[in-house]
ROTORNU-639957 format. One line per field, with one value per atom (N, C-alpha, C, O): chain; atom name; x, y, z. Coordinates in Angstrom, 1 decimal, always signed. Each point is the difference from the previous one (the first is absolute). Last residue first. Layout:
<sites>
cadena <- A:...
atomo <- CA:...
c1 <- X:...
c2 <- Y:...
c3 <- Z:...
</sites>
This chain:
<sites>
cadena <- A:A:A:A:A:A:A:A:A:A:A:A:A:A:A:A:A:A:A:A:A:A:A:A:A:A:A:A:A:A:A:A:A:A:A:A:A:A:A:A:A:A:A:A:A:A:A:A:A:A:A:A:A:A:A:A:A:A:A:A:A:A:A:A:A:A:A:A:A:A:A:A:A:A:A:A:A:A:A:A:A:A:A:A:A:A:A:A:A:A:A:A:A:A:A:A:A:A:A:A:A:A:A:A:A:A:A:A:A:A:A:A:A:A:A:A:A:A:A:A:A:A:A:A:A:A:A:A:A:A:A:A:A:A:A:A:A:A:A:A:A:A:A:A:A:A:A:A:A:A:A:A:A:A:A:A:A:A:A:A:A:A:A:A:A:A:A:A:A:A:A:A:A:A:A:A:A:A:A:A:A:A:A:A:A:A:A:A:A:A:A:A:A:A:A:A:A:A:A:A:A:A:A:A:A:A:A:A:A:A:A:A:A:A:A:A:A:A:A:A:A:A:A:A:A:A:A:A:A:A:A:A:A:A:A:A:A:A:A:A:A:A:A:A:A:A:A:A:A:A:A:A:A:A:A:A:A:A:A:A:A:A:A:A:A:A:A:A:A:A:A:A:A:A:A:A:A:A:A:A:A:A:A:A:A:A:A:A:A:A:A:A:A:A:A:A:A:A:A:A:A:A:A:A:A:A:A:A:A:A:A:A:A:A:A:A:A:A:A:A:A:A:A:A:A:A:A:A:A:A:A:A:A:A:A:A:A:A:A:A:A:A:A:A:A:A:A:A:A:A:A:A:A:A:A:A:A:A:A:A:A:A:A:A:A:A:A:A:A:A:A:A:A:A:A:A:A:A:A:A:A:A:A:A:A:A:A:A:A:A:A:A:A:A:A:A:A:A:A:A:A:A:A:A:A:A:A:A:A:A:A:A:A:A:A:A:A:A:A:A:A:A:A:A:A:A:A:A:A:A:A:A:A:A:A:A:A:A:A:A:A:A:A:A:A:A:A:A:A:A:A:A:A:A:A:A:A:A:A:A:A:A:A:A:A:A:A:A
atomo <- N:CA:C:O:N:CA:C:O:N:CA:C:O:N:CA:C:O:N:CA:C:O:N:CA:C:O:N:CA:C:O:N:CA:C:O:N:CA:C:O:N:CA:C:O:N:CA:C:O:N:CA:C:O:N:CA:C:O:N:CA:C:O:N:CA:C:O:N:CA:C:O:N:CA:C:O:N:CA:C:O:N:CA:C:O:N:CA:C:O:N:CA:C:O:N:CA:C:O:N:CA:C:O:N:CA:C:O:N:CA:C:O:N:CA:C:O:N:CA:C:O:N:CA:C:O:N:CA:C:O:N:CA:C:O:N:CA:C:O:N:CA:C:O:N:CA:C:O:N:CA:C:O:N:CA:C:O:N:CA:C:O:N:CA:C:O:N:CA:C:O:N:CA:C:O:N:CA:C:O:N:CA:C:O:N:CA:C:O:N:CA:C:O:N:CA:C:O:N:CA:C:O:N:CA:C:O:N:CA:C:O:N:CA:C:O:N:CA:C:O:N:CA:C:O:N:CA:C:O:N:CA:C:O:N:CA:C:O:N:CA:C:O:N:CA:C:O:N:CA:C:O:N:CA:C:O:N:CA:C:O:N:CA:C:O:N:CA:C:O:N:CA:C:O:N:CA:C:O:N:CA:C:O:N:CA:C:O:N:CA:C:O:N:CA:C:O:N:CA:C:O:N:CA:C:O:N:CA:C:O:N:CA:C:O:N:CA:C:O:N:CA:C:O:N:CA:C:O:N:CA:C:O:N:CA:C:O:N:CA:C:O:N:CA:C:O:N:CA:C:O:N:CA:C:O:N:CA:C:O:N:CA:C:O:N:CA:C:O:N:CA:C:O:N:CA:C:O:N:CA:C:O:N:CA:C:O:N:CA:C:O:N:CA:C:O:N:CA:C:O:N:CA:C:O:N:CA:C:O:N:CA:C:O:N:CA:C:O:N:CA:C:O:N:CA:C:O:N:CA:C:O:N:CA:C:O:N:CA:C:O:N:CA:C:O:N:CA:C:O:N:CA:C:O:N:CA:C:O:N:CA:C:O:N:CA:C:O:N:CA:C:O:N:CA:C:O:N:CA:C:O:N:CA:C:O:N:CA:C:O:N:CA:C:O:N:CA:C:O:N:CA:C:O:N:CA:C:O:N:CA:C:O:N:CA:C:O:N:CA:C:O:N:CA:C:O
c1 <- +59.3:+1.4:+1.3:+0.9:-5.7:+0.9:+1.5:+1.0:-5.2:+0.4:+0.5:-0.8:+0.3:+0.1:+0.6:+1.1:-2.6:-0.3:-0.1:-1.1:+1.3:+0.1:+0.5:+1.0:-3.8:+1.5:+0.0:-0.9:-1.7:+0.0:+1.2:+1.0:-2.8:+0.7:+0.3:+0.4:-4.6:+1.5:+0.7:-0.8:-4.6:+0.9:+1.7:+0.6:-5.9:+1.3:+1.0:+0.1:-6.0:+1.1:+1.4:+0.0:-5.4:+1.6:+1.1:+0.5:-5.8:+0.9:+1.2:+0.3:-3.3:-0.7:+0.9:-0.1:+0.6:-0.4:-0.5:-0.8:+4.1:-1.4:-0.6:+0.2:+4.8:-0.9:-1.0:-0.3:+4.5:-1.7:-0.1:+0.5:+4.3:-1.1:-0.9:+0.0:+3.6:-1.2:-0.1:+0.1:+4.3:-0.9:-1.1:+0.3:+2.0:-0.3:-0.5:-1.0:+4.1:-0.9:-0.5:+0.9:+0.3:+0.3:-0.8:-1.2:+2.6:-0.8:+0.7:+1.2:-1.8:+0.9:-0.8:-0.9:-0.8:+0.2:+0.8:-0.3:-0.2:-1.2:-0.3:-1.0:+4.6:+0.5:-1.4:+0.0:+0.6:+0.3:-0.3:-0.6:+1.9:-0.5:+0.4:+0.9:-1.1:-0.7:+0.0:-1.0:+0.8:+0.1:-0.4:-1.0:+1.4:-0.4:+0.8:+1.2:-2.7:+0.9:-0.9:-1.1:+0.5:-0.6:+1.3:+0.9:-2.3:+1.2:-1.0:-1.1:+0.3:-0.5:+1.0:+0.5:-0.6:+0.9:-1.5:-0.8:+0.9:-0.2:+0.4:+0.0:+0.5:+1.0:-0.1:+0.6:-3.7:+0.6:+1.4:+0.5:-3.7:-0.6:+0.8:-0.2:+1.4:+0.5:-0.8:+0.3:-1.1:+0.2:+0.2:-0.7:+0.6:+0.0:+0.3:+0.7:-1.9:+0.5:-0.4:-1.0:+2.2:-0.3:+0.2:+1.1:-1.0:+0.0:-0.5:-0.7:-0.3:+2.0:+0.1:+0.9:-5.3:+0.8:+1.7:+1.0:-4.3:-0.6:+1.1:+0.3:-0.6:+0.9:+0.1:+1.0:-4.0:+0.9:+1.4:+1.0:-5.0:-0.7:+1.4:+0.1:-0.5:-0.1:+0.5:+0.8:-2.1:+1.3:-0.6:-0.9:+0.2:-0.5:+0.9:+0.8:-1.6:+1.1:-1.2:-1.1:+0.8:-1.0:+1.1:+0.3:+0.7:+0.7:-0.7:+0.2:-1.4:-0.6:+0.9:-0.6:+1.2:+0.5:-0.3:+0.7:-0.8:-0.9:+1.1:+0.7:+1.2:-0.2:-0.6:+0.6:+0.4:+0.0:-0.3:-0.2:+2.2:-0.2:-0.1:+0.8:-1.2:+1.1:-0.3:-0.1:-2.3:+0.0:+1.0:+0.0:+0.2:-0.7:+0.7:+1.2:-0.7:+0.4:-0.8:-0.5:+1.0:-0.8:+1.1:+0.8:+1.4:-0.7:-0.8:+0.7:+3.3:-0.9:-1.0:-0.7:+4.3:+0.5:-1.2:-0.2:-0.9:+1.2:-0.3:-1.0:+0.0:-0.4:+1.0:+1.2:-3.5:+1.6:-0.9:-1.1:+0.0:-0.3:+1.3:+1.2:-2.7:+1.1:-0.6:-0.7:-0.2:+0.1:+0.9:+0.7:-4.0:+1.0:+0.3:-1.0:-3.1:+0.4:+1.3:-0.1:-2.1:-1.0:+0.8:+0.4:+2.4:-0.3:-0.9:+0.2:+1.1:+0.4:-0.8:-1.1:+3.1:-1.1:+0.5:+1.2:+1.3:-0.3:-1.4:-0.9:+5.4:-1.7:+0.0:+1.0:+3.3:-0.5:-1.6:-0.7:+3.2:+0.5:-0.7:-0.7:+1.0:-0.4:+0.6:+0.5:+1.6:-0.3:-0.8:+0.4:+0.5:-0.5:+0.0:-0.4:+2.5:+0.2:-0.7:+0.3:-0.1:+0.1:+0.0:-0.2:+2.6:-1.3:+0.2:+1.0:-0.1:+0.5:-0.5:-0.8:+1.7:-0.5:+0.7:+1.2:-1.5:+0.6:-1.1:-1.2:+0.3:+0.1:+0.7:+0.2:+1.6:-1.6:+0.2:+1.2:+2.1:+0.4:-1.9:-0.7:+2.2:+0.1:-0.3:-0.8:+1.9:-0.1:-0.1:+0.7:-2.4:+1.1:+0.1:-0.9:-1.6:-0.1:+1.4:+1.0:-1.8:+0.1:-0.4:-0.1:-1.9:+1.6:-0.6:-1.2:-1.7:+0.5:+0.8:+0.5:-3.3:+1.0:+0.8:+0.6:-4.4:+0.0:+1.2:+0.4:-3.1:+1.4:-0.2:-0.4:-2.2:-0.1:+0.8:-0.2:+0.3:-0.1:+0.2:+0.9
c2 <- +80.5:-0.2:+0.0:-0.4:+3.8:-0.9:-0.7:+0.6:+3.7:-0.9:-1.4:-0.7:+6.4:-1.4:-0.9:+0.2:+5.3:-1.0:-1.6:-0.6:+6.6:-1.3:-1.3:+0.3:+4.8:-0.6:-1.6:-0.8:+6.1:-1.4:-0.5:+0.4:+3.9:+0.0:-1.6:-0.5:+3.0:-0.3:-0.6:-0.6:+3.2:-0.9:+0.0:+0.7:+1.4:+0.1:-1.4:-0.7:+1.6:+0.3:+0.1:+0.0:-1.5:-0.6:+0.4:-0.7:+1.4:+0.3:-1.1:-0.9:+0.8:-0.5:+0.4:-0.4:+3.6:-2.2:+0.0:+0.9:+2.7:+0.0:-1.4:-1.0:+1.8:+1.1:-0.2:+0.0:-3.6:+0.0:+1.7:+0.2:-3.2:+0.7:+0.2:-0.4:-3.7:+1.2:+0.2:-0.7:-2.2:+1.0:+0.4:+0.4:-5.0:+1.4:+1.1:-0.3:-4.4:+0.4:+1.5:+0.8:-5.2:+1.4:+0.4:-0.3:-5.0:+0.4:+1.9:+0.2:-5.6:+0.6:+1.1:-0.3:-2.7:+1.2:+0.5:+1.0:-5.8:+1.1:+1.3:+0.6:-3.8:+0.8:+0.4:+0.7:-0.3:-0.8:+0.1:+1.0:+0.8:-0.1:-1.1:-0.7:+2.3:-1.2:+0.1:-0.6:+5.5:-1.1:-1.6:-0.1:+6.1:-1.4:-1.3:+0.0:+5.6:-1.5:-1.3:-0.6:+6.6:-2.0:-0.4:+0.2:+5.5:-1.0:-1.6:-0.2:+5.9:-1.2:-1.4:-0.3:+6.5:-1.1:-1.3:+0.2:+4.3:+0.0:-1.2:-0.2:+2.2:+0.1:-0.1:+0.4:-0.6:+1.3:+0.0:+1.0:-4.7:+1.1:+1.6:+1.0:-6.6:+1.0:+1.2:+0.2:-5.3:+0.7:+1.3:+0.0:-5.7:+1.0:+1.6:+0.2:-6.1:+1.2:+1.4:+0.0:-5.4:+0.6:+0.9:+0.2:-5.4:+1.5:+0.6:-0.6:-4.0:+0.0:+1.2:+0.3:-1.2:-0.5:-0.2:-0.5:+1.5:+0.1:-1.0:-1.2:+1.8:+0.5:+0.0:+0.1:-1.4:-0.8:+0.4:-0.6:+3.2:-1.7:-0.9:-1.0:+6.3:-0.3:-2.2:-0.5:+5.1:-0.8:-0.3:+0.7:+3.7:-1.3:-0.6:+0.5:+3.4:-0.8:-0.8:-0.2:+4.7:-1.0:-0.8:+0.5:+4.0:-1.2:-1.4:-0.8:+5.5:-0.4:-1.1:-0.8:+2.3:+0.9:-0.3:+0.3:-4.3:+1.5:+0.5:-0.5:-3.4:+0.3:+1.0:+0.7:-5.3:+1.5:+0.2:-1.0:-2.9:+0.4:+1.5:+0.8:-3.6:-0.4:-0.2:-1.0:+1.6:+0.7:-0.9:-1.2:+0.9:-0.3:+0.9:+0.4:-0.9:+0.8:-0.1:+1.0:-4.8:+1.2:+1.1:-0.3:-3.5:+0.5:+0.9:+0.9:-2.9:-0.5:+0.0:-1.0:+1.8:-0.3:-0.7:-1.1:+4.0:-1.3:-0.1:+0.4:+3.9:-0.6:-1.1:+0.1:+3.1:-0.6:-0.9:-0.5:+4.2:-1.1:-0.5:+0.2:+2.7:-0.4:-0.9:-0.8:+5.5:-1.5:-0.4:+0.6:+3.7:-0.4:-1.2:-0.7:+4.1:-0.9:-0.4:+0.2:+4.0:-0.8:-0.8:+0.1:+3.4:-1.0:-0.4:-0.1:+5.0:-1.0:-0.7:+0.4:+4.2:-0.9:-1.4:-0.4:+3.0:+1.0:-0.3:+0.9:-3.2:-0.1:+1.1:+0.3:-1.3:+0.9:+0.0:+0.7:-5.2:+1.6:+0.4:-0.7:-4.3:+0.6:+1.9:+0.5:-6.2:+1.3:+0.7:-0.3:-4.9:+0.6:+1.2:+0.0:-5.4:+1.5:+1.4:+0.3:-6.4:+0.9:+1.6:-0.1:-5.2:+1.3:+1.3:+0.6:-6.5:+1.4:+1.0:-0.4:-5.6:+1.6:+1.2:+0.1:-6.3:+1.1:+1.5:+0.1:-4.7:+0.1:+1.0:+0.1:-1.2:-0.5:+0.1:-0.2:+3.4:-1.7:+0.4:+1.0:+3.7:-0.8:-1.3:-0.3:+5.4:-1.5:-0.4:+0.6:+4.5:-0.6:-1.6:-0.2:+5.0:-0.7:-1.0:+0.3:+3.9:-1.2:-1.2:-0.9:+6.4:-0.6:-1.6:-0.4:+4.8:-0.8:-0.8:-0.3:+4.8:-0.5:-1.1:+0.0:+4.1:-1.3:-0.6:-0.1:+5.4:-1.2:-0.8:+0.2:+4.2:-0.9:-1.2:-0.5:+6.2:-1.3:-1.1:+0.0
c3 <- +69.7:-0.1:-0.6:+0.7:-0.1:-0.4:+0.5:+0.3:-0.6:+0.4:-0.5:-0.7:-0.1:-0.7:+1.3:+0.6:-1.5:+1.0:-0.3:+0.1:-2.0:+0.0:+1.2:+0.6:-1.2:+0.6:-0.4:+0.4:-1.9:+0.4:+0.0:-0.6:+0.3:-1.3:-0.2:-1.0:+4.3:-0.5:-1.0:-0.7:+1.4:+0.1:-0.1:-0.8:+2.3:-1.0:+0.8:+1.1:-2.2:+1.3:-1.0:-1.2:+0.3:-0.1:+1.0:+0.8:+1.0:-1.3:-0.4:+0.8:+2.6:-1.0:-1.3:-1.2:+6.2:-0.8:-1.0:-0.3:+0.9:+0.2:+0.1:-0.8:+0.6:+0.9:+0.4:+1.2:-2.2:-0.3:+0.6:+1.1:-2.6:+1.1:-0.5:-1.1:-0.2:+0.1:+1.0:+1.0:-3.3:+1.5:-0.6:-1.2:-1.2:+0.1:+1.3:+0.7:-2.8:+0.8:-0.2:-0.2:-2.7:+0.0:+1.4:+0.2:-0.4:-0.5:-0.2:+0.2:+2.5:-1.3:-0.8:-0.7:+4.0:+0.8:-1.7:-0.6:+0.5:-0.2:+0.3:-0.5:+2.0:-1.4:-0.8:-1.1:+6.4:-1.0:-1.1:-0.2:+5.3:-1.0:-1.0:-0.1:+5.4:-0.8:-1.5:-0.5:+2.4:+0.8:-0.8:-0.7:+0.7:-0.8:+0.5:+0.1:+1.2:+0.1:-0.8:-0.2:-0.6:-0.1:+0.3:-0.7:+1.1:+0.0:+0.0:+0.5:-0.8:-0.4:+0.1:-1.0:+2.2:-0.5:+0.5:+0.8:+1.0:-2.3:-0.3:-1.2:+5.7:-0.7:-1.4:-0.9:+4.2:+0.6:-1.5:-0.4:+0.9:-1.2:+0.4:-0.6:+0.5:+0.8:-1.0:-1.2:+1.2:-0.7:+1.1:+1.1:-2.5:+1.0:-0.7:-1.0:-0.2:-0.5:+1.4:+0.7:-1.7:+1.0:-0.6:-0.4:-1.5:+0.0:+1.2:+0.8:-0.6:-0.7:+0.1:+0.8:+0.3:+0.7:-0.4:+0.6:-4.1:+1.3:+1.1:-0.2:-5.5:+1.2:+1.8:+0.7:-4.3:-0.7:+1.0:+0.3:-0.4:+0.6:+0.0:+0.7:-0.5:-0.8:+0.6:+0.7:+2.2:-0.7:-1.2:-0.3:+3.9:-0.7:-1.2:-0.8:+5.7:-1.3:-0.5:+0.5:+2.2:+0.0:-1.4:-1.1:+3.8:+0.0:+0.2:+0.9:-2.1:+1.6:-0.3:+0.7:-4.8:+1.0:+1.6:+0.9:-4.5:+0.1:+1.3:+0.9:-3.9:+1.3:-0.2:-0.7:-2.2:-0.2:+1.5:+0.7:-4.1:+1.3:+0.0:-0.5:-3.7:+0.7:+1.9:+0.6:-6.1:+1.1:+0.9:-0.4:-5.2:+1.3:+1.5:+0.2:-6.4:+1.4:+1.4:+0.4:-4.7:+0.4:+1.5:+0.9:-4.3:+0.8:+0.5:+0.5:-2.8:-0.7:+0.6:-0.2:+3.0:-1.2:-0.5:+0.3:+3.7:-0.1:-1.7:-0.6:+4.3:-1.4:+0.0:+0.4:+4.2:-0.9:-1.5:-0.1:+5.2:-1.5:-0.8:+0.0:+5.3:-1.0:-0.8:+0.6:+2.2:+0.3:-1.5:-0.8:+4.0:-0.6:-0.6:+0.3:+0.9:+0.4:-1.1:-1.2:+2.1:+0.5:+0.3:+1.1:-1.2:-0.7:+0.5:+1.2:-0.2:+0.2:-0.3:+0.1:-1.8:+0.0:+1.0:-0.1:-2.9:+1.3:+0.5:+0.1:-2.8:+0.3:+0.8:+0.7:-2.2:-0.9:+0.0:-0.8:+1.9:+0.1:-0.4:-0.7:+2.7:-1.0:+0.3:+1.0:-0.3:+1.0:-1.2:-1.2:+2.7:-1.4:+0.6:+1.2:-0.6:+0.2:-0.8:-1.2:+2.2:-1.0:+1.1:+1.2:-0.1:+0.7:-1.4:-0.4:+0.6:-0.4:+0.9:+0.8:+0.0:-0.5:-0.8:-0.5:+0.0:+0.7:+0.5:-0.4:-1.7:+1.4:+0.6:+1.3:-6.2:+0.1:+1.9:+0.4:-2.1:-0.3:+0.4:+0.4:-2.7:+0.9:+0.3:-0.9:-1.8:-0.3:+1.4:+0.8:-1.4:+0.1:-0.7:-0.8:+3.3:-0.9:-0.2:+0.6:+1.9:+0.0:-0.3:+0.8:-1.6:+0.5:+0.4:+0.0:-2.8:+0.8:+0.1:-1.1:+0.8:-0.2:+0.8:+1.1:-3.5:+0.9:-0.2:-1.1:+0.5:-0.4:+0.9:+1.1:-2.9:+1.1:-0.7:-1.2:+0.6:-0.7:+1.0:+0.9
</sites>
């Protein structure tokens, strides 16, 4: 059974960071590509930052330059610094992996992430 699981999430002041944490288990497979989405309050579920296994990233327009996602495929693990935030970043974050492209992939149980003073 393939599990995603993720860590650090938290409250934080407007201009601060976080670094999320995502390790996956139970693949015997490795991930086309990994990454992170998040849902804000009254919101579509939107794309975040993802990384293909060649370690090709892409951001999402709203993040570029604040976020950095990196991903360890020896270890299974997905991690986003988040950098500069503000209370538009507010939001559930989720890990995906991907196997096949084009598919859904699986998901984490998601991490919440409120910015604020």
């Amino acid at each position: 059974q393939v599990r995603l699981v993720e860590s650090g999430g938290g409250l934080v002041q407007p201009g601060g960071s976080l670094r999320l944490s995502c390790v996956a288990s139970g693949n015997t497979f490795r991930f086309h590509a990994m990454g992170w989405y998040r849902r804000a309050p009254g919101k579509q579920r939107e794309l975040v930052a993802r990384m293909t296994s060649a370690g090709t990233p892409n951001y999402a327009d709203s993040v570029k330059g604040r976020f950095t996602i990196s991903r360890d495929n020896a270890k299974n693990t997905v991690d986003l610094q988040m950098n500069s935030l503000n209370s538009d970043d507010t939001a559930v974050y989720y890990c995906n992996g991907v196997r096949f492209p084009g598919t859904s992939g699986y998901w984490g149980q998601g991490t919440q992430v409120t910015v604020s003073s």
